[in-house]
C-alpha positions in Angstrom: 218.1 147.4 103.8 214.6 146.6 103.7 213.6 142.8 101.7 211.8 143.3 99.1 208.4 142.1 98.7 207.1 139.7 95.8 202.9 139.8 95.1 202.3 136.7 94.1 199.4 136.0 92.3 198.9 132.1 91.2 198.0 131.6 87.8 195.6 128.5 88.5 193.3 130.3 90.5 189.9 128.1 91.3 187.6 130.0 88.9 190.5 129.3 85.9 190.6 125.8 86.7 186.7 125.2 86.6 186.9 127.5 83.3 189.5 124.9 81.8 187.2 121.7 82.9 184.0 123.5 81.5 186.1 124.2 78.1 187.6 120.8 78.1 184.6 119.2 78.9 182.7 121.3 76.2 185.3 119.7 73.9 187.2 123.2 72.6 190.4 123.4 71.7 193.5 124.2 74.1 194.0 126.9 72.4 190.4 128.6 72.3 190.5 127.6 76.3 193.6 129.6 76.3 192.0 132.6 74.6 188.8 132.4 77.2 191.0 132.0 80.7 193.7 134.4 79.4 196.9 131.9 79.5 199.1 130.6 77.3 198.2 127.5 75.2 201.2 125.8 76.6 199.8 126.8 80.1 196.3 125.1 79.1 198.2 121.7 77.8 200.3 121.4 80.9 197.3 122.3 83.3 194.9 119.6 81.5 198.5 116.9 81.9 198.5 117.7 85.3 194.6 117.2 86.2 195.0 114.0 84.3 191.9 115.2 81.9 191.5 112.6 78.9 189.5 112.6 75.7 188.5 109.5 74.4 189.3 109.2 70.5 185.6 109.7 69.6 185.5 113.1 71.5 184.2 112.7 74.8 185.8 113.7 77.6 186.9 111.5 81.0 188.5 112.2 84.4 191.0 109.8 84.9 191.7 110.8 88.8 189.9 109.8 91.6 187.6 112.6 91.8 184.4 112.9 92.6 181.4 114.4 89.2 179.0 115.2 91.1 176.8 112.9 89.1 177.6 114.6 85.8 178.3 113.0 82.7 181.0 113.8 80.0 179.5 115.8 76.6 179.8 113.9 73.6 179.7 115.4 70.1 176.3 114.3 70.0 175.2 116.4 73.1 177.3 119.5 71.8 175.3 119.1 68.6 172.1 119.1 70.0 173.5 122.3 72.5 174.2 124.0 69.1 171.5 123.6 67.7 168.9 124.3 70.7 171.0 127.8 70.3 169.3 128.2 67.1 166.7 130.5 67.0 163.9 128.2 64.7 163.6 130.2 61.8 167.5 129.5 61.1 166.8 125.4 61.4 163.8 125.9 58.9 166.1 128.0 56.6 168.7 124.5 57.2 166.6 122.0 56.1 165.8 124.3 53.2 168.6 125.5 52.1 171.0 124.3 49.3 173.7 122.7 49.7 176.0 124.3 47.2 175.3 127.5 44.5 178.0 127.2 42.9 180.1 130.2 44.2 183.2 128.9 45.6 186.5 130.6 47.1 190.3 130.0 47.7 191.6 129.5 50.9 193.3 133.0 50.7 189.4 134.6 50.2 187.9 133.1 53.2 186.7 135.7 55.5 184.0 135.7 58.3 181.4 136.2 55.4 182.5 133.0 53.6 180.9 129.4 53.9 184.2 127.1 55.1 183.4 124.2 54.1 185.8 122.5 51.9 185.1 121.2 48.4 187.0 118.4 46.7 190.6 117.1 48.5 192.9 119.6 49.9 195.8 119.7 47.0 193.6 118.9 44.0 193.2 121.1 41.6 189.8 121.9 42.1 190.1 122.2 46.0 187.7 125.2 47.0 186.1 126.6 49.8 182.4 126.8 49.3 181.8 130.6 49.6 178.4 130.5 50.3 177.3 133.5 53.2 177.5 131.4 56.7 175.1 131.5 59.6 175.6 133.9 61.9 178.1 132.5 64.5 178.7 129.2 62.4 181.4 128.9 60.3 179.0 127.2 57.4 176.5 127.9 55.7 173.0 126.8 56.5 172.9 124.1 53.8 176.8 122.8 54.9 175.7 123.1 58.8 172.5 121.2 58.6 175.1 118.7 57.6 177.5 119.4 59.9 175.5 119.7 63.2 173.0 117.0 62.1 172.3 114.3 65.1 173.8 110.8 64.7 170.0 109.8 64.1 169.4 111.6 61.1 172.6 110.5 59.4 
């Protein structure tokens, strides 16, 4: 009787783990890692455990093992702003600094959609807890007057 053959295929392969530093580093979430390498989230969490990959409390990211960077440096929420908004084309940032903050139009949680401003209004529970509802940027999830505030640099705060 012949033995049967098992085609193992390893699911850390090199490219997956330099797609789960790059997201790590990049500071997204294990889950939208997961989505990009097609793995589990669980598989991300206990990937990231065993690399010994560390975020520090105000976002940035660290190697804890003895490896060599190359000479790179961690991103910080700083840099990652200022990534976003290089990504900008410049008549968007003009239309931010422009732009008001809030019309008036609001939503409820169960009207958000991808043509919704998501930026919360008031304190989740109140009464008047809303969603602004303006119409977001184009691949932000706010709209231009919420994400000049959101992905304005620590200097201009």
């Amino acid at each position: 009787m012949p033995a049967q053959q098992t085609h193992y295929q390893p699911t850390w392969t090199t490219e997956r783990i330099a797609l789960l530093k790059n997201g790590f580093e990049a500071g997204l979430s294990c889950r939208e890692i997961a989505a990009r390498i097609g793995v589990s989230r669980n598989a991300v969490i206990g990937k990231i455990s065993r690399l010994k990959l560390v975020r520090d409390k105000a976002g940035a990211t660290r190697i804890t093992k003895k490896e060599p960077t190359n000479g790179r440096r961690s991103r910080t929420p700083a840099k990652l702003r200022q990534i976003i908004l290089k990504a900008l084309p410049a008549d968007r940032l003009v239309a931010m600094e422009e732009a008001q903050i809030h019309n008036g139009h609001t939503c409820s949680l169960f009207e958000l959609s991808k043509e919704t401003c998501r930026w919360p209004i008031s304190t989740p529970g109140a009464a008047d807890f809303c969603f602004c509802g303006n119409p977001p940027i184009e691949g932000l999830p706010y709209c231009a007057g919420h994400s000049r505030l959101a992905y304005r640099l620590g200097s201009q705060r």
